[in-house]
N, C-alpha and C positions, 0 to 999 in steps of 0.2 A: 478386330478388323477395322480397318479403314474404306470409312461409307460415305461416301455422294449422297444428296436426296437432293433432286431439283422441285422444286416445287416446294411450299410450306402453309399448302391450304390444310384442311383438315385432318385428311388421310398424311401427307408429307410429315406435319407439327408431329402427330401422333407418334407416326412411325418413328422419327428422330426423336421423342422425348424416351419410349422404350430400349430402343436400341442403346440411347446415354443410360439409362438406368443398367442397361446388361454391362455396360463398361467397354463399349465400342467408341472407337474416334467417330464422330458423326460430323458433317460439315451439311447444315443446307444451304442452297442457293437459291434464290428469287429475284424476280426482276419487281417488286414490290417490296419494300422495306414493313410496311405498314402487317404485311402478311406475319411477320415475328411475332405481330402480338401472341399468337396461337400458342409461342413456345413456352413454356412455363419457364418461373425464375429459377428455378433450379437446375434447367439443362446446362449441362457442362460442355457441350460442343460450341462451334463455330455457326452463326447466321453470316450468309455474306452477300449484299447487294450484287447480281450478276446477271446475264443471259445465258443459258445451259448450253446454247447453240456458238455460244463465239468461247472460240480458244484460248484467248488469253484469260478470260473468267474461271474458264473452267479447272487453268493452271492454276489460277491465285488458288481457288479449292480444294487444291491438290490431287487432281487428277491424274498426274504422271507417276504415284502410289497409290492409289487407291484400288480396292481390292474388289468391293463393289458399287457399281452407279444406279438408280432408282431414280426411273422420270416418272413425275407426278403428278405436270401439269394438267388444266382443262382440257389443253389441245394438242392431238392427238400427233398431229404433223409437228411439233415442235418436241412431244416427246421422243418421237419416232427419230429426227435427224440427231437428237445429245445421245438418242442410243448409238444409231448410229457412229457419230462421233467420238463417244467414249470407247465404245467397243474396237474399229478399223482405224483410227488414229493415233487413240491413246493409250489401244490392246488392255483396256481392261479386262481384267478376266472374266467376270460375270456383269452383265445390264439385265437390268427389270423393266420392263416397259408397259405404262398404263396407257390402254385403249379403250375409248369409250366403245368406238363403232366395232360389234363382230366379225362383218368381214373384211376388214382393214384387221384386225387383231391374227384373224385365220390366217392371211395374206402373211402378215410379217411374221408370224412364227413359222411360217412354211419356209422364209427367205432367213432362218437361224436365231433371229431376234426368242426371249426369254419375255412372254407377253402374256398378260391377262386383262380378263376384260371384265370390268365391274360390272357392266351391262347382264353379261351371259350368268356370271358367277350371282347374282344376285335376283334373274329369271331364276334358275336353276334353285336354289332356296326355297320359292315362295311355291316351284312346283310342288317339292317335297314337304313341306308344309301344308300344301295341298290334301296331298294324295293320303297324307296320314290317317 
């Protein structure tokens, strides 16, 4: 598959170092260069200075094939609009969207967005953990 990641913080690096190890095209993007260091020297994809929100970055990326898009940055409104974007623009097939806030995450998956929220998902653990 041919895979988008915006974002190359921790979660982002991670995900694009596995995904290159399975044998997938991976391209990430960031508006931080400085953030690549995360990638290890062995990935075989694309790092590409860009903004996930503006169009013509997201073509250099190859957006206009790509099969799936994964926003991962901090901010929730900026992942919110490249899904947006990738999805009703550039008819990707599948967007991922990371929301910190719950009900911004309820919100946008009720409105079709493909959303999870590391907030909820990682309450949800510590309950079970709990309760054990």
């Amino acid at each position: 598959m041919k895979i988008i990641i915006m974002g190359c913080g921790r979660v982002g690096a991670r995900l694009a170092t596995l995904l290159d190890e399975d044998g997938h095209e991976v391209t990430v993007l960031d508006n931080d260069t400085y953030s690549f260091r995360r990638l290890p020297s062995s990935f075989g994809g694309t790092a590409l200075f860009g903004n996930g929100i503006d169009a013509e970055a997201l073509k250099k990326a190859g957006i206009e094939e790509a099969d799936v898009f994964v926003a991962l940055t901090q901010g929730d409104n900026r992942n919110v609009m490249s899904c947006q974007i990738a999805k009703h623009v550039f008819n990707v097939s599948r967007v991922m969207c990371r929301i910190y806030d719950p009900l911004r995450e309820e919100m946008y998956s009720a409105l079709g967005l493909e959303t999870m929220s590391p907030t909820k998902i990682f309450a949800q653990l510590l309950r079970e953990k709990l309760e054990e």
